[in-house]
LUMSE-309269 format. One record per residue (C-alpha): x, y, z; residue number from 0. Coordinates in Angstrom, 3 decimals. Layout:
// LUMSE-309269
{{X Y Z} NUM}
...
// end
This chain:
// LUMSE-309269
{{15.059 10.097 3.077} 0}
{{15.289 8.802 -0.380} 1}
{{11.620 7.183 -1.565} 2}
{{12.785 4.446 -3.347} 3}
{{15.104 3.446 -0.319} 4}
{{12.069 2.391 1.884} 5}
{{10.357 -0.765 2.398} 6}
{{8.884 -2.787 5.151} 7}
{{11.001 -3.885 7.964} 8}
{{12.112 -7.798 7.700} 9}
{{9.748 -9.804 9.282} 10}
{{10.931 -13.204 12.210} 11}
{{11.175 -14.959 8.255} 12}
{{11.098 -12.951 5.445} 13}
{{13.057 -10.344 3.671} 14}
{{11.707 -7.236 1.507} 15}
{{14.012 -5.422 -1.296} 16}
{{13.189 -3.502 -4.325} 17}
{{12.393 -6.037 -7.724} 18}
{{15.355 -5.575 -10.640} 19}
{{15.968 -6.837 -13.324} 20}
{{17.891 -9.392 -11.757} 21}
{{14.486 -10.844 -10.429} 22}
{{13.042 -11.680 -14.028} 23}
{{13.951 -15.292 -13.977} 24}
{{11.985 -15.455 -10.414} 25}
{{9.401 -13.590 -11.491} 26}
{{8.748 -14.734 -14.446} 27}
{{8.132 -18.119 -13.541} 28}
{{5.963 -16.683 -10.733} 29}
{{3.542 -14.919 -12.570} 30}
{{3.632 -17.285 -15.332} 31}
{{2.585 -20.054 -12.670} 32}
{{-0.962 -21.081 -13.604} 33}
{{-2.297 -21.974 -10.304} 34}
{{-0.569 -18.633 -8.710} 35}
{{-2.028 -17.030 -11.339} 36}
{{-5.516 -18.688 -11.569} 37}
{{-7.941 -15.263 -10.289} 38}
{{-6.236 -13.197 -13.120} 39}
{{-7.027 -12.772 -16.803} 40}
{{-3.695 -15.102 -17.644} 41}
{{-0.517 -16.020 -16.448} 42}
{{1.824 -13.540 -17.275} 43}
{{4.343 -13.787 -20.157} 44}
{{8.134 -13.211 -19.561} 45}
{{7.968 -9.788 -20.979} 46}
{{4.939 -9.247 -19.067} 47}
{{6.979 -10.370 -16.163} 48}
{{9.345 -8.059 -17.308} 49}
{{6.746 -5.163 -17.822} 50}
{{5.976 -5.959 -13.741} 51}
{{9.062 -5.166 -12.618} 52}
{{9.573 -1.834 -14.545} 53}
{{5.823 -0.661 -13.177} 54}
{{6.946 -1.432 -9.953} 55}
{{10.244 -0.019 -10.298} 56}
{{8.337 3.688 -11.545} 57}
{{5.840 3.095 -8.563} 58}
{{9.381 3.011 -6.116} 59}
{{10.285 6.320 -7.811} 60}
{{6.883 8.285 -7.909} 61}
{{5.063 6.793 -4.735} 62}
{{7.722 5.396 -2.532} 63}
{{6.346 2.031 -2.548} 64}
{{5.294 -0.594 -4.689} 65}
{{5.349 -4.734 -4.997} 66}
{{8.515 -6.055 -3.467} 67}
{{10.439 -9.224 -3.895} 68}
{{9.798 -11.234 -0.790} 69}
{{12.609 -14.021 0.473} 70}
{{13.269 -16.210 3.208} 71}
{{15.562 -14.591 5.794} 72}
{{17.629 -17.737 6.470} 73}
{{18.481 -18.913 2.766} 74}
{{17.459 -16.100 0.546} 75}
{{15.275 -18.457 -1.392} 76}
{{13.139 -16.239 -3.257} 77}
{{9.006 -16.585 -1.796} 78}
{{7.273 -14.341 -4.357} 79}
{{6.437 -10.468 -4.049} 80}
{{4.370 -8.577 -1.876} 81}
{{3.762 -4.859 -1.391} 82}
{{1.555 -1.458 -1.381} 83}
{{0.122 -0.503 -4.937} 84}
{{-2.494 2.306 -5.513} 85}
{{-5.431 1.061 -7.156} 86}
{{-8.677 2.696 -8.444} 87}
{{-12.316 0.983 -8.363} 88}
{{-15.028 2.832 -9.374} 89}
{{-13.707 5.808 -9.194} 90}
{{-11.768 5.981 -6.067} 91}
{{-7.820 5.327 -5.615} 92}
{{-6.649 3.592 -2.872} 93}
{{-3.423 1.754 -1.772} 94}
{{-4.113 -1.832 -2.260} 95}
{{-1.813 -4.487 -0.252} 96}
{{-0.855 -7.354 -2.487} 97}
{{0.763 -10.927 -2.805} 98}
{{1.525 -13.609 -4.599} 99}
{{3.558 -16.930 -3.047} 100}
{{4.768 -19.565 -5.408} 101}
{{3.009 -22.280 -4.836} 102}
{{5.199 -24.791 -3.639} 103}
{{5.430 -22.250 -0.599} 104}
{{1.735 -21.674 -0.170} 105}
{{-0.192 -22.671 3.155} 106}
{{3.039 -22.063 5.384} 107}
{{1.519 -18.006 6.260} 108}
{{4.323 -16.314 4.322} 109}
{{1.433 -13.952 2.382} 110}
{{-0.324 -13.020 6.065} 111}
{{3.348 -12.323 7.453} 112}
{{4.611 -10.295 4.426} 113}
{{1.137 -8.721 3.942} 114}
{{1.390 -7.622 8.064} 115}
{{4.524 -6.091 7.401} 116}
{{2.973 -4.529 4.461} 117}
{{0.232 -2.660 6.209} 118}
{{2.260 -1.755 9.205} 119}
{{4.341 -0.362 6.874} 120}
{{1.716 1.501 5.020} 121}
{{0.433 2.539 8.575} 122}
{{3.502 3.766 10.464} 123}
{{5.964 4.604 7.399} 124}
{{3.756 5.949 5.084} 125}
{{0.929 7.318 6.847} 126}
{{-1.925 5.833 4.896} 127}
{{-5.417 5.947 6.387} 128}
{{-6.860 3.330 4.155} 129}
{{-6.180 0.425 3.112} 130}
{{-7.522 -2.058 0.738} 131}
{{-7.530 -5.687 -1.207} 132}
{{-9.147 -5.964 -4.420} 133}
{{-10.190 -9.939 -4.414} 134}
{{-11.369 -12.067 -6.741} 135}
{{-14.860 -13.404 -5.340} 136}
{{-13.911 -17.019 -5.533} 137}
{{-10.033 -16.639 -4.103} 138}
{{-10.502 -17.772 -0.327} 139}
{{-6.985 -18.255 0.389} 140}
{{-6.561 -14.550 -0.583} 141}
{{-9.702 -13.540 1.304} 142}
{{-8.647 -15.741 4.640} 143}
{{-5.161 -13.599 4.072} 144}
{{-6.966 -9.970 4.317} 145}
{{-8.771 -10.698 7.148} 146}
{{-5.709 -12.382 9.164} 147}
{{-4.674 -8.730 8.347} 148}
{{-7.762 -6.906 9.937} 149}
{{-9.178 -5.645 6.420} 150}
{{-13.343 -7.205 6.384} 151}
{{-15.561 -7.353 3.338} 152}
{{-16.568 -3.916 2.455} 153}
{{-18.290 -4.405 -1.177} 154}
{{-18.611 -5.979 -4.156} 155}
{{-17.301 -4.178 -7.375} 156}
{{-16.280 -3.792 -10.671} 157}
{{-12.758 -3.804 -11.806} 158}
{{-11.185 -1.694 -14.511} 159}
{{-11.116 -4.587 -16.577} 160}
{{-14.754 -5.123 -16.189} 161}
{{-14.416 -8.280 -13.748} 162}
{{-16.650 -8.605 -10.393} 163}
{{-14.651 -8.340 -7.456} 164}
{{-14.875 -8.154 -3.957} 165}
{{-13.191 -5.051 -1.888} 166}
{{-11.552 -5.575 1.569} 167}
{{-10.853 -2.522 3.742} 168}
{{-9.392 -1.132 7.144} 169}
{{-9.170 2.126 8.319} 170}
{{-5.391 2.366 9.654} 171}
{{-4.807 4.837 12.580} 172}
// end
């Protein structure tokens, strides 16, 4: 099977494909949102929107996963992205599950029920043994998220970019 063609199964609401090009506009005003965005350095620019879509895109190709574009089943309406990302702290490289819901759709569980898919995914499709979140310490809605999901609080720890985070884990078997 191709790489790039696999992704997590649909979920009772949501939808997973592969971001393009197409998705700027979306994603864009996504990660340019500055309360979606509020636990990172900045919002993101358009062409840092744009540079998001490629990485994922080369992620596809080389890992066979990455960040996809999440939407509702029944309309299409784009939700935001989700997806599997490997991610070094300190040393170590993981695969990370992450999310981001615009925030007009926030609170309604679309981040635990993409995320779930996520880490079955990772589980059953991909065979990965570990799997972690790399929180900001003060993001409880993202916390509350990873633990819906079964990962716990394994450590505090320091990003790449210097930041203090806080590293959720599960062992997936």
């Amino acid at each position: 099977m191709d790489l790039s063609s696999r992704r997590p199964a649909d979920t009772q609401r949501l939808t997973f494909a592969e971001m393009t090009v197409d998705d700027l506009d979306d994603m864009a005003a996504l990660l340019g949102d500055p309360d979606v965005m509020r636990y990172y350095p900045h919002p993101k620019d358009r062409d840092e929107a744009l540079s998001w879509i490629r990485w994922n895109q080369s992620l596809y190709q080389r890992e066979g996963f990455g960040l996809w574009v999440i939407r509702l089943r029944d309309t299409g309406e784009f939700v935001g992205d989700c997806g599997l990302t490997p991610q070094e702290v300190e040393g170590a490289v993981d695969v990370e599950v992450g999310y981001h819901v615009r925030g007009d759709l926030q609170g309604y569980g679309y981040a635990t029920e993409a995320a779930a898919a996520c880490r079955d995914h990772a589980r059953e499709i991909l065979n990965v043994r570990r799997l972690i979140a790399i929180i900001h310490p003060d993001n409880a809605p993202s916390q509350r998220v990873a633990e819906k999901i079964d990962l716990r609080f394994e450590r505090k720890a320091t990003s790449r970019s210097g930041d203090r985070v806080d590293v959720y884990a599960a062992h997936l078997s």
